[in-house]
Phi, psi and omega in degrees: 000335197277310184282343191297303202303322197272328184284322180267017163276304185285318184289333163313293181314311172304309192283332171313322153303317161282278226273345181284303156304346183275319161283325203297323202269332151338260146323332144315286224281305186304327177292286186312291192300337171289321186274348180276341165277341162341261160023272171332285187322311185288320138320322172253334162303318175298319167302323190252002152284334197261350185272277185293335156209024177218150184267184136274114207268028203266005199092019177302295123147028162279192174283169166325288191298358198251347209271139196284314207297128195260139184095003176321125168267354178268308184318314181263032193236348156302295158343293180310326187279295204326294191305338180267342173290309186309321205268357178259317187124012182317144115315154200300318218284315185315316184294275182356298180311300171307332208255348198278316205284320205288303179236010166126177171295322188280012154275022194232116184327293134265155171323151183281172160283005237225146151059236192297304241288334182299003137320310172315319182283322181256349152310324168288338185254356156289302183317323168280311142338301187281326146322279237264011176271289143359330170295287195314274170344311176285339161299317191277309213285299158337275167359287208285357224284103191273174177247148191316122177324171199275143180102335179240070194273345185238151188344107170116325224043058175268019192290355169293280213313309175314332184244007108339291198309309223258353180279336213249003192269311206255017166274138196239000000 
């Protein structure tokens, strides 16, 4: 009886063990694909703040990640702030907000959407509009304009006399 006991003990135990590995490898799989999409996460936020919505101030006027100059004292140190906001865990607006605060408005690709700055956004296409409208009015004004019947073009229907005038003027 002793041993039917000590034998259903250790088969207990293997399967607690087979399920204890069975999390464990789980659990491994579960980890890796979360920090391998970290990574993936991390890597397209540093791209698309730094590609797509900050400037370099050094006066270039490029995007960050893009700016060339060699001895540029700002880019990489900007760069450095961009990797460390991210890497805290900032939302883009917080980094944006910092970086607004730190160098000015004019590290922002584009204008905000906000306030004044929606001029920026609606004057070219006010502008383009009132081009083709003013266009458009000077065509029809052309348009309406009427022209003299044929033959009396000059005043009076003196147009004999004039070219008359101008045969006897330019003969040598």
């Amino acid at each position: 009886m002793q041993t039917l006991k000590s034998n259903m003990r250790s088969a207990a135990g293997g399967r607690s063990l087979a399920a204890t590995r069975c999390m464990q490898v789980i659990a491994l799989v579960a980890f890796s694909v979360f920090f391998m999409g970290a990574g993936d996460d991390f890597d397209a936020r540093v791209n698309t703040l730094g590609h797509k919505k900050l400037i370099c101030v050094c006066g270039c006027n490029q995007i960050l990640l893009e700016c060339n100059h060699v001895g540029c004292t700002y880019s990489d140190r900007m760069r450095n702030e961009l990797i460390a906001a991210v890497q805290r865990g900032d939302s883009d607006d917080l980094v944006l907000q910092a970086f607004v605060q730190k160098y000015g408005p004019i590290v922002l690709a584009a204008p905000t959407t906000t306030g004044f700055n929606q001029i920026a956004w609606i004057m070219p296409f006010a502008v383009l509009l009132a081009g083709f409208f003013f266009a458009g009015m000077i065509v029809l004004s052309w348009k309406d304009k009427t022209s003299p019947p044929a033959g009396t073009s000059a005043p009076g229907g003196r147009l004999e006399e004039f070219k008359e005038q101008a045969r006897r003027e330019t003969e040598l």
